[in-house]
N, CA, C and O atoms as a Tinker XYZ file with bonds, in Angstrom:
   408  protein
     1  N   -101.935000   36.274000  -19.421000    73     2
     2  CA  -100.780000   37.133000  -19.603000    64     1     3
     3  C   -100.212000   36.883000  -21.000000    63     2     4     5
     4  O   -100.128000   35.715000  -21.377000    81     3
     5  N    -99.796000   37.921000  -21.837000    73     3     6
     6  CA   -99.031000   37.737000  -23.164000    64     5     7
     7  C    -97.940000   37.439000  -22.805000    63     6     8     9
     8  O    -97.518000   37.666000  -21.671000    81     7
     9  N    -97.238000   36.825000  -23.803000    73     7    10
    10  CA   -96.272000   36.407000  -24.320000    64     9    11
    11  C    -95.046000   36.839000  -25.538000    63    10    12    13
    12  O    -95.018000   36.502000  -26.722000    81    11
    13  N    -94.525000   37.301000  -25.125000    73    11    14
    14  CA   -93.580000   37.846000  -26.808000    64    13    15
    15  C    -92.228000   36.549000  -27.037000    63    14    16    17
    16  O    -91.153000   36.362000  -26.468000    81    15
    17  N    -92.741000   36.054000  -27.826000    73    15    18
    18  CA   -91.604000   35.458000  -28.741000    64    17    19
    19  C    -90.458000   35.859000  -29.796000    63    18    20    21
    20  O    -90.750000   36.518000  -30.794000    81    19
    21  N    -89.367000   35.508000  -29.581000    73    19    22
    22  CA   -88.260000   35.792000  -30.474000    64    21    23
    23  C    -87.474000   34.700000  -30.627000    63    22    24    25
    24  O    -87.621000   33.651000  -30.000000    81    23
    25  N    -86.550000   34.939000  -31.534000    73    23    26
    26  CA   -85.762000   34.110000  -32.254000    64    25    27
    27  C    -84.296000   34.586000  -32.152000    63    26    28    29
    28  O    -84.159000   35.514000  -32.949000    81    27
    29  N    -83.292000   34.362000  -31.579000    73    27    30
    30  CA   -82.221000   34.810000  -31.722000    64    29    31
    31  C    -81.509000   33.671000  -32.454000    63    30    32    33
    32  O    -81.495000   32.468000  -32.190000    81    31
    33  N    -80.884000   34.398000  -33.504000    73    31    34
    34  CA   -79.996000   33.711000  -34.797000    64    33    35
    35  C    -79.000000   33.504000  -34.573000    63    34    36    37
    36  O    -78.241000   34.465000  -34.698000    81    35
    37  N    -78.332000   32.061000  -34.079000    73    35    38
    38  CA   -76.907000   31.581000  -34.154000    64    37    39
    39  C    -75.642000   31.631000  -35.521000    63    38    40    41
    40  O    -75.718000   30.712000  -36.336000    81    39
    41  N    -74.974000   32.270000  -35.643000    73    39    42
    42  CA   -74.007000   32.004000  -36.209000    64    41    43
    43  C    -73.139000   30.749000  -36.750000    63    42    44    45
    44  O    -72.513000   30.397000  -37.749000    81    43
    45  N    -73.561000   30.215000  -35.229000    73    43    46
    46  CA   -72.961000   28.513000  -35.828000    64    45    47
    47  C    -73.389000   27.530000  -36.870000    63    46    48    49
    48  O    -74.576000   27.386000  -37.163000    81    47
    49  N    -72.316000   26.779000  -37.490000    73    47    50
    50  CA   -72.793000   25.854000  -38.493000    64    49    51
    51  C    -73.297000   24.774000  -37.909000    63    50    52    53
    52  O    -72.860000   24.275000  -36.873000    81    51
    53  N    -74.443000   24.290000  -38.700000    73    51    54
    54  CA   -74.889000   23.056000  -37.244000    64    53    55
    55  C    -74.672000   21.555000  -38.674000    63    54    56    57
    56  O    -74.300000   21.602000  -39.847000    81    55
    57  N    -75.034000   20.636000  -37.959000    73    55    58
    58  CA   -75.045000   19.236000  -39.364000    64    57    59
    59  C    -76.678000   18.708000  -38.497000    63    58    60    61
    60  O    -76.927000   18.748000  -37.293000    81    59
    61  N    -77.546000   18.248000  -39.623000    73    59    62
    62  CA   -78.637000   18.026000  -39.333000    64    61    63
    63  C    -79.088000   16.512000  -39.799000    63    62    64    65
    64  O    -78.907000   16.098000  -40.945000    81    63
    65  N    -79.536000   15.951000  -39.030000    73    63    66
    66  CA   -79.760000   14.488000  -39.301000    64    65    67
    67  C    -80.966000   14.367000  -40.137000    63    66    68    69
    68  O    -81.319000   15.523000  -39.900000    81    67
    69  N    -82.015000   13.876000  -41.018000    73    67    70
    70  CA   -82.935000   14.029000  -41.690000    64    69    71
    71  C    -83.426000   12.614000  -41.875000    63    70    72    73
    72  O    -82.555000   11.814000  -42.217000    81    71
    73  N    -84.839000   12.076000  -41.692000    73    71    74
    74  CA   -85.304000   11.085000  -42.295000    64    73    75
    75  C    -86.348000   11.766000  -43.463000    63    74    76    77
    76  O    -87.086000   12.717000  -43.203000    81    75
    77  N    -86.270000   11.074000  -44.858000    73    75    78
    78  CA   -87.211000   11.403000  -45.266000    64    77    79
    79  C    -88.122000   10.595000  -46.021000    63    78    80    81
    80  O    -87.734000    9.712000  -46.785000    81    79
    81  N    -89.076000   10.821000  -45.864000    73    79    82
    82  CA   -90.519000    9.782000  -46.034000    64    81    83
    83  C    -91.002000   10.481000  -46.773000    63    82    84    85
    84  O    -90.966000   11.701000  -46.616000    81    83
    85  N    -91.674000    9.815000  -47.930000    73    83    86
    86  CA   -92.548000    9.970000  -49.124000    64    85    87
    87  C    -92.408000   11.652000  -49.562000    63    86    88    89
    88  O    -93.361000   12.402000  -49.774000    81    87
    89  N    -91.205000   11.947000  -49.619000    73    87    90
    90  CA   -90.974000   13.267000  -50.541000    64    89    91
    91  C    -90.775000   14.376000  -49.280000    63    90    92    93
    92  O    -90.263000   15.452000  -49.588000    81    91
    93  N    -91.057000   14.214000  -48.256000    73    91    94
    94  CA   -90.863000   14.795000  -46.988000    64    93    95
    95  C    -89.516000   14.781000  -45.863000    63    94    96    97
    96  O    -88.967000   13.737000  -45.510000    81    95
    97  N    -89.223000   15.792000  -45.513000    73    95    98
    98  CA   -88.015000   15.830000  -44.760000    64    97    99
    99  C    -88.212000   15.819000  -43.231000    63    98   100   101
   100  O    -89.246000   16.433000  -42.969000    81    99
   101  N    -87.842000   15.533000  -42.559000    73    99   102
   102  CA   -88.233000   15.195000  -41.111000    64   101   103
   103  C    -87.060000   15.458000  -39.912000    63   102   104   105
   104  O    -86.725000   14.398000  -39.385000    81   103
   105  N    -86.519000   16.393000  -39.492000    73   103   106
   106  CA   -85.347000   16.531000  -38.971000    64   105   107
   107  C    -85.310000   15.777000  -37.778000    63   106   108   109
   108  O    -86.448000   15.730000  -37.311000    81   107
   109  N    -84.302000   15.024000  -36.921000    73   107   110
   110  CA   -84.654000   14.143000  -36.138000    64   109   111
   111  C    -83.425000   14.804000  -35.129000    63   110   112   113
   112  O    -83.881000   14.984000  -34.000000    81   111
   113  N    -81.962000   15.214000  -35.253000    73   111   114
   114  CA   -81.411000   15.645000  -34.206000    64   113   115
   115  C    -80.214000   16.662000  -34.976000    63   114   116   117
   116  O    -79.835000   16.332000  -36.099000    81   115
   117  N    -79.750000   17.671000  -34.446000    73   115   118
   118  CA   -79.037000   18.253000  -35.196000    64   117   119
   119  C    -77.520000   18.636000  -33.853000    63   118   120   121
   120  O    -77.757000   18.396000  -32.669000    81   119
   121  N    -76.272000   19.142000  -34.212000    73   119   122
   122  CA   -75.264000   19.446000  -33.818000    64   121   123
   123  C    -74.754000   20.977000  -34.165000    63   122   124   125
   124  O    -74.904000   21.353000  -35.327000    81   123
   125  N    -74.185000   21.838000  -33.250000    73   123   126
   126  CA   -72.766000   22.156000  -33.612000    64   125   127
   127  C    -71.417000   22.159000  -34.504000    63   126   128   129
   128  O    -70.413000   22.161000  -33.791000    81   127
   129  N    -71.147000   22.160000  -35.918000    73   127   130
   130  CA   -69.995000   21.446000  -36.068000    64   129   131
   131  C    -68.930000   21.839000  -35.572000    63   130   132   133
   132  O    -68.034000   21.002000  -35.461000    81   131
   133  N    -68.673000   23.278000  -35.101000    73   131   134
   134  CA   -67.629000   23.516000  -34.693000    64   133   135
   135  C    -67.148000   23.619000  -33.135000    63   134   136   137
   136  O    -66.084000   24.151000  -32.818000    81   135
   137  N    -68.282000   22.905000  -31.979000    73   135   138
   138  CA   -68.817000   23.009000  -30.480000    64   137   139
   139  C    -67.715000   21.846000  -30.299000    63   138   140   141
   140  O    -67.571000   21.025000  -31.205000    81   139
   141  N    -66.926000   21.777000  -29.109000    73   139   142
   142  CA   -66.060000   21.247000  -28.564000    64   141   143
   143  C    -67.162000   20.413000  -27.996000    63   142   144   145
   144  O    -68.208000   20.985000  -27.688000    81   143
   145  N    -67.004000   18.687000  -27.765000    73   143   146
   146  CA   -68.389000   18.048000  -27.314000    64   145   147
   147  C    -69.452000   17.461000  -27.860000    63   146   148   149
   148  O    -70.050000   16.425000  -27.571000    81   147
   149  N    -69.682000   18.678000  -29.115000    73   147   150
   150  CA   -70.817000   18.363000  -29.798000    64   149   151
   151  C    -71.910000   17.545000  -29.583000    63   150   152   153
   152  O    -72.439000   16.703000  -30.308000    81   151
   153  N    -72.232000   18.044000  -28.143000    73   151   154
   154  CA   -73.881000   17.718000  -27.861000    64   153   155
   155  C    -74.593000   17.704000  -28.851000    63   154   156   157
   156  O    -74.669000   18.791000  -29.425000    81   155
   157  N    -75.356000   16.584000  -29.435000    73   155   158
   158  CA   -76.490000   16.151000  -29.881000    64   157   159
   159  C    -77.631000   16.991000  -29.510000    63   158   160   161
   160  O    -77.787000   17.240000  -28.315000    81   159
   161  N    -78.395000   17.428000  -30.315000    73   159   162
   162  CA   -79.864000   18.068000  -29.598000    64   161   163
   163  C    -80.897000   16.922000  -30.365000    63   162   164   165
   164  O    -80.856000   16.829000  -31.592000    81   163
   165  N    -81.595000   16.273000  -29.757000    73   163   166
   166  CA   -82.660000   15.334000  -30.232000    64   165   167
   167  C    -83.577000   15.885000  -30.172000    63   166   168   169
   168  O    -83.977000   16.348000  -29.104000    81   167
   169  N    -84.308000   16.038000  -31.461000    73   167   170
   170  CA   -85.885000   16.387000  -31.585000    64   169   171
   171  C    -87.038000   16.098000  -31.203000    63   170   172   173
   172  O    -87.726000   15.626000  -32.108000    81   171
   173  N    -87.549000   16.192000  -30.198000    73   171   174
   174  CA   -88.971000   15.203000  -29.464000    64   173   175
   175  C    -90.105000   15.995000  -30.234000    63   174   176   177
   176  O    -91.129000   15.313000  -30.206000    81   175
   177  N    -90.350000   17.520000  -31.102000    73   175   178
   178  CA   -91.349000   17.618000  -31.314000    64   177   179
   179  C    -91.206000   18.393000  -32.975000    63   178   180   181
   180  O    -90.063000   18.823000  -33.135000    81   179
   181  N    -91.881000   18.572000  -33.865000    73   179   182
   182  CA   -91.755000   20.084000  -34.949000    64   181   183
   183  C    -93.106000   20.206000  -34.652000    63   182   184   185
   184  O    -93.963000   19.323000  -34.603000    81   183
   185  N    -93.206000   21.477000  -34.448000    73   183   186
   186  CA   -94.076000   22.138000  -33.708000    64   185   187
   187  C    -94.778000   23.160000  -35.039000    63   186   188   189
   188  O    -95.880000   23.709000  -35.050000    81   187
   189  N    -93.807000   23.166000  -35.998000    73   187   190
   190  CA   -94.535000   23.748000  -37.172000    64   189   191
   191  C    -93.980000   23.569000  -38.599000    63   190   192   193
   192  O    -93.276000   22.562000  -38.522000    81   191
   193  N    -93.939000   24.039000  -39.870000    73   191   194
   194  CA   -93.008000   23.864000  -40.850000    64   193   195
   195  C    -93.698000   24.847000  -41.746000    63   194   196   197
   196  O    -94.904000   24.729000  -41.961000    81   195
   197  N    -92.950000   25.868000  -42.311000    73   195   198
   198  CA   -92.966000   26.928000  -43.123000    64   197   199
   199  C    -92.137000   26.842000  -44.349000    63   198   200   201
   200  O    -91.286000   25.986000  -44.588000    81   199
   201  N    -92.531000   27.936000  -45.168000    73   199   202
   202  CA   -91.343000   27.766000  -46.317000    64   201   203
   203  C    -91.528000   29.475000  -46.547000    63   202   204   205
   204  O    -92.568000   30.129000  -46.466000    81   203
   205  N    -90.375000   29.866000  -46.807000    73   203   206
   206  CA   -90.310000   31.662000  -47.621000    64   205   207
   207  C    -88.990000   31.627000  -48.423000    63   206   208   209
   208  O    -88.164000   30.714000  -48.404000    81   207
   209  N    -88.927000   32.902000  -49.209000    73   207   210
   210  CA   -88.136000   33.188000  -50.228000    64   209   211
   211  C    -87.317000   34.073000  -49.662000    63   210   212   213
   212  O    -87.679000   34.904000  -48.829000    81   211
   213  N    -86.009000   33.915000  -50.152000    73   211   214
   214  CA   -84.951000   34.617000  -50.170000    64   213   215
   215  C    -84.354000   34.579000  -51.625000    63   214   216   217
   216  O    -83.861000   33.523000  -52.020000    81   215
   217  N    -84.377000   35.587000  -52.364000    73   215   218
   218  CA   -83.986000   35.903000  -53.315000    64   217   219
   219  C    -84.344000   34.662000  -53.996000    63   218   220   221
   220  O    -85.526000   34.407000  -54.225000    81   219
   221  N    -83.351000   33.837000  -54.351000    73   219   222
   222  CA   -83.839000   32.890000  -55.690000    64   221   223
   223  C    -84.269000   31.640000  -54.878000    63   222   224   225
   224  O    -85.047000   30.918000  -55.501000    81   223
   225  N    -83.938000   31.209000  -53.608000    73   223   226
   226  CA   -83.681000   30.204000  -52.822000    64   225   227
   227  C    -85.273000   29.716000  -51.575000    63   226   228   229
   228  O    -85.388000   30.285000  -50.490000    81   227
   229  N    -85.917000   29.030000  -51.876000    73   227   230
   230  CA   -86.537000   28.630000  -50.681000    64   229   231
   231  C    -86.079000   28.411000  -49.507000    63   230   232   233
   232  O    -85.121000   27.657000  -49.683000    81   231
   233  N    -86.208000   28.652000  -48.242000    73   231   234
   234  CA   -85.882000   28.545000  -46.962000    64   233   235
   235  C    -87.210000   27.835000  -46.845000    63   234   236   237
   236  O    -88.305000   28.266000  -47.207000    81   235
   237  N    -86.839000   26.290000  -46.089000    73   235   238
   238  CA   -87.574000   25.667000  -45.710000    64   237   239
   239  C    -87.252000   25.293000  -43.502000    63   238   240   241
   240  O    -86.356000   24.685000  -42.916000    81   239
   241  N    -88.319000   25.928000  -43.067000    73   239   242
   242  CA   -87.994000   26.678000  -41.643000    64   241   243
   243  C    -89.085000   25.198000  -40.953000    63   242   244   245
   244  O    -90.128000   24.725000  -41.403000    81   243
   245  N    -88.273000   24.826000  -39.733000    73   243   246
   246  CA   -88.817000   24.396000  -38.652000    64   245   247
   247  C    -88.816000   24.870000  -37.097000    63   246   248   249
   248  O    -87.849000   24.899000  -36.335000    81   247
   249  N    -89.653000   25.095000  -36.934000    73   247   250
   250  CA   -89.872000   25.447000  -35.316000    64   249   251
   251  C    -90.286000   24.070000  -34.267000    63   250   252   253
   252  O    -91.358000   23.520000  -34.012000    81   251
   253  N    -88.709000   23.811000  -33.772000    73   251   254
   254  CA   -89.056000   22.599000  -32.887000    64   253   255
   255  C    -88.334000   22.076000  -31.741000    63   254   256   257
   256  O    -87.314000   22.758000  -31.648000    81   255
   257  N    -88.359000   21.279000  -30.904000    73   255   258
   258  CA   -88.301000   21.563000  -29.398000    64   257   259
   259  C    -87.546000   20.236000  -28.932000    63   258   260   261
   260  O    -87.744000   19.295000  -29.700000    81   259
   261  N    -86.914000   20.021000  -28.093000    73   259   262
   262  CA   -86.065000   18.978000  -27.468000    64   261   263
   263  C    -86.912000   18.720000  -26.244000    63   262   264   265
   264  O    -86.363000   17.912000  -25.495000    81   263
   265  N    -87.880000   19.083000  -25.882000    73   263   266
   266  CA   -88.780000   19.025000  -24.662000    64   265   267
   267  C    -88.359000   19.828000  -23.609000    63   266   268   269
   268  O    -89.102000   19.886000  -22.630000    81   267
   269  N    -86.851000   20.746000  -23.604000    73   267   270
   270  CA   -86.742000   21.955000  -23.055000    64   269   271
   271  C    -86.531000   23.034000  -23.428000    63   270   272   273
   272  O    -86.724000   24.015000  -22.710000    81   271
   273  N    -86.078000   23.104000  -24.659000    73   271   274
   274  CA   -85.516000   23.847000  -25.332000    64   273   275
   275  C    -86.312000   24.157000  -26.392000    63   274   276   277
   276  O    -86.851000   23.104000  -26.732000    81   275
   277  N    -86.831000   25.458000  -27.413000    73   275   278
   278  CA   -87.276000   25.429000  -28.426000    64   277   279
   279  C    -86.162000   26.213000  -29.269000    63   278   280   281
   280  O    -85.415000   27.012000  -28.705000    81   279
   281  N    -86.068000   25.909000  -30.867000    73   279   282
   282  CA   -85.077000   26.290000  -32.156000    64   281   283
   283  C    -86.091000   26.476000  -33.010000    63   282   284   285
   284  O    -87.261000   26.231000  -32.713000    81   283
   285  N    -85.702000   26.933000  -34.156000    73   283   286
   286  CA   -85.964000   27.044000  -35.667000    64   285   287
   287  C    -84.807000   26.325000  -36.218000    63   286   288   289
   288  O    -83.696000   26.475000  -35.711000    81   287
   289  N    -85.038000   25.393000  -37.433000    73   287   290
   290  CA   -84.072000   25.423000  -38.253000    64   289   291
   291  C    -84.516000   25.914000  -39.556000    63   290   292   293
   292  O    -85.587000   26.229000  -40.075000    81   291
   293  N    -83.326000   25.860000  -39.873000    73   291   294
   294  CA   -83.795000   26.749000  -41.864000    64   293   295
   295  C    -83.069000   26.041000  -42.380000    63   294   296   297
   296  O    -82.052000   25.717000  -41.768000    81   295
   297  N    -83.294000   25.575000  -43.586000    73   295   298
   298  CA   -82.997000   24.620000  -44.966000    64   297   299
   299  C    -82.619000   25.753000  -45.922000    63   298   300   301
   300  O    -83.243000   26.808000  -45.810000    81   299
   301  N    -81.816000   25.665000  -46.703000    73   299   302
   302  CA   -81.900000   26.641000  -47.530000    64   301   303
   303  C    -81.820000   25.577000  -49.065000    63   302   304   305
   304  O    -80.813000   24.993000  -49.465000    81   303
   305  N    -82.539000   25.571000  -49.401000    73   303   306
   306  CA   -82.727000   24.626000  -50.497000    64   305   307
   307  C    -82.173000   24.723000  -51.428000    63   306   308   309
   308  O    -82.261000   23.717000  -52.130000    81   307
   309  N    -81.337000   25.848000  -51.999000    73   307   310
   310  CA   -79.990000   26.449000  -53.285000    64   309   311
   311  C    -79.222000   25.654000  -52.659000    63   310   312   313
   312  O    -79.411000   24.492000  -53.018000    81   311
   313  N    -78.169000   25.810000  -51.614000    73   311   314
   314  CA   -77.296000   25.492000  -51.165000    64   313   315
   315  C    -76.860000   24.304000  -50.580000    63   314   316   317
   316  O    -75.835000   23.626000  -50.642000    81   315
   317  N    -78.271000   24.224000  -49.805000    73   315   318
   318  CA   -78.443000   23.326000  -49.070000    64   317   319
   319  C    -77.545000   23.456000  -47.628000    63   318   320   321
   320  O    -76.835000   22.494000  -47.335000    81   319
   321  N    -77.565000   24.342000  -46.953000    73   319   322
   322  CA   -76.694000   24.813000  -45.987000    64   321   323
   323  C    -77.819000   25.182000  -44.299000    63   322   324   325
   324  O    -78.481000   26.204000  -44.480000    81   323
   325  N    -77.916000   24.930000  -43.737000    73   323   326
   326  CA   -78.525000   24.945000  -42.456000    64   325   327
   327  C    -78.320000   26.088000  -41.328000    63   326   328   329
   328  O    -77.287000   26.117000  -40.659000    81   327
   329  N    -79.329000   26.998000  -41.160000    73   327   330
   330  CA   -79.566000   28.022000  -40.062000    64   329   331
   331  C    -80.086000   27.499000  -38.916000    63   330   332   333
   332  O    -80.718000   26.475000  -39.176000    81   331
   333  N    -80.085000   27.703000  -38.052000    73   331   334
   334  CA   -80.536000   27.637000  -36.492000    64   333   335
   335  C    -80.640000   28.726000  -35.818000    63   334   336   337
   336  O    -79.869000   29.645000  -36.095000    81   335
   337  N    -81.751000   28.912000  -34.625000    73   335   338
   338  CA   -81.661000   30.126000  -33.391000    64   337   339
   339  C    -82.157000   29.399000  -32.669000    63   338   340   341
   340  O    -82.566000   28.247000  -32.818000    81   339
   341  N    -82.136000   30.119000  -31.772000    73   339   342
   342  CA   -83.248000   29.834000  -30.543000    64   341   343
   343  C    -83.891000   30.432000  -30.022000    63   342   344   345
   344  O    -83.563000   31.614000  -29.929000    81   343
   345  N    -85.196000   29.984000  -29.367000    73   343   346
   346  CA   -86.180000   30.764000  -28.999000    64   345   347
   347  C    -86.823000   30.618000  -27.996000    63   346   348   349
   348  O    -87.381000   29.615000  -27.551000    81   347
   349  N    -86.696000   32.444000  -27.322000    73   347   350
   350  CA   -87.023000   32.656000  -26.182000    64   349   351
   351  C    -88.913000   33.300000  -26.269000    63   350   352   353
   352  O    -89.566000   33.936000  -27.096000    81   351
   353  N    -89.204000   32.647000  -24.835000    73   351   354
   354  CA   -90.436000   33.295000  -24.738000    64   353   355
   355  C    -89.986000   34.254000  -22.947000    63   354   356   357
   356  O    -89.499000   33.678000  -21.974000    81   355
   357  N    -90.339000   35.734000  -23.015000    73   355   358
   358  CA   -90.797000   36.254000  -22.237000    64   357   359
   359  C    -92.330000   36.543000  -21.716000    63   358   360   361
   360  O    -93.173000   36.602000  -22.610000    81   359
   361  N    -92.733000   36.709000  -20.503000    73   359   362
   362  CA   -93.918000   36.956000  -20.745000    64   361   363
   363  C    -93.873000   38.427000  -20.348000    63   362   364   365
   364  O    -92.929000   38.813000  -19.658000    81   363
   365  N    -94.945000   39.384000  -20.783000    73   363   366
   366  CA   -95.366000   40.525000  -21.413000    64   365   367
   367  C    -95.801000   41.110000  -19.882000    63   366   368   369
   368  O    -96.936000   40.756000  -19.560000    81   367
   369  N    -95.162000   41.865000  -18.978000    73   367   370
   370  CA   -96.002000   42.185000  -17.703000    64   369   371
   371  C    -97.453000   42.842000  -18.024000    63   370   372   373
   372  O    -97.325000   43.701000  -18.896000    81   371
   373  N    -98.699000   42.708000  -17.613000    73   371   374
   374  CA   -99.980000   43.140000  -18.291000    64   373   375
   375  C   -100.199000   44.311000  -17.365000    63   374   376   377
   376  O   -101.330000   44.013000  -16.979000    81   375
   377  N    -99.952000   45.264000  -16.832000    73   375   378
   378  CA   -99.456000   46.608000  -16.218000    64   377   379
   379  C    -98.734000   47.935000  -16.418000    63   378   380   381
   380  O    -98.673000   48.994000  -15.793000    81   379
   381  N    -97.968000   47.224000  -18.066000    73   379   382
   382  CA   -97.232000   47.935000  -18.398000    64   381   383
   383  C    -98.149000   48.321000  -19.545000    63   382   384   385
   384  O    -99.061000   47.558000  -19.865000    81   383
   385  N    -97.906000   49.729000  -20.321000    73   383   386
   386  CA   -98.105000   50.035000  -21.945000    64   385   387
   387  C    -97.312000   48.828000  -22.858000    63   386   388   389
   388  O    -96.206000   48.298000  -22.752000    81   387
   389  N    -98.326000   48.687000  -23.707000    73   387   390
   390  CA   -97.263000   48.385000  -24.891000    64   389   391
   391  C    -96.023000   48.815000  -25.620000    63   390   392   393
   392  O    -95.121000   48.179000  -26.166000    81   391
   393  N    -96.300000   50.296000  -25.430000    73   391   394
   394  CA   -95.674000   51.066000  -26.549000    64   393   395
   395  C    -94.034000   51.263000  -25.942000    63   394   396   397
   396  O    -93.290000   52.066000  -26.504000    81   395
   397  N    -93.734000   50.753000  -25.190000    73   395   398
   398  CA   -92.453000   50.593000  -24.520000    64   397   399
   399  C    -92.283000   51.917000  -23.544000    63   398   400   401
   400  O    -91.160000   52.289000  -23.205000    81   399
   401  N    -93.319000   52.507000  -23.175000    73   399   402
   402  CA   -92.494000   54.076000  -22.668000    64   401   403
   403  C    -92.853000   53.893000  -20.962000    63   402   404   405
   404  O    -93.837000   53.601000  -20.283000    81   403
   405  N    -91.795000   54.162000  -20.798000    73   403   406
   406  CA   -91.976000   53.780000  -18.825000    64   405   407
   407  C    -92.654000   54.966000  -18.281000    63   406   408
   408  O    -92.910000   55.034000  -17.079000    81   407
């Protein structure tokens, strides 16, 4: 059965913890800053690491998982300012068209 993945983009400012080893950044748990509580999300996996352009600025993107949960984060390397979403997987009923038309 397929799968469609998405990313829905949080608004919130998050603060991101970072180890970094030999020129490398390694995100290890990130927050909320403005979440009443501010649950900790601890990183158990990065599941990938990308980089793309936005205008003058590298976005340096991780896709990675708390062992229930999967996120992206984004680096924005001008600023240095931090994006987050989260990401849902549906699976694709295999019965239906693709093309969305019922």
């Amino acid at each position: 059965m397929a799968t469609i993945v998405q990313t829905k983009k949080s608004q919130a400012s998050i603060r991101v913890a970072l180890i970094v080893e030999q020129g490398r950044i390694k995100p290890v748990w990130f927050e909320e800053v403005d979440k009443r509580g501010r649950d900790r999300v601890h990183i158990k996996q990065i599941c990938s690491k990308w980089t793309h352009m936005e205008g003058d600025a590298k976005i340096v993107n991780f896709a990675v998982n708390d062992g229930a949960n999967s996120y992206r984060l984004s680096l924005n390397t001008v600023d240095f300012t931090w994006n987050f979403g989260i990401t849902e997987e549906d699976p694709f009923p295999p019965n239906q068209p693709f093309s969305g038309r019922k």
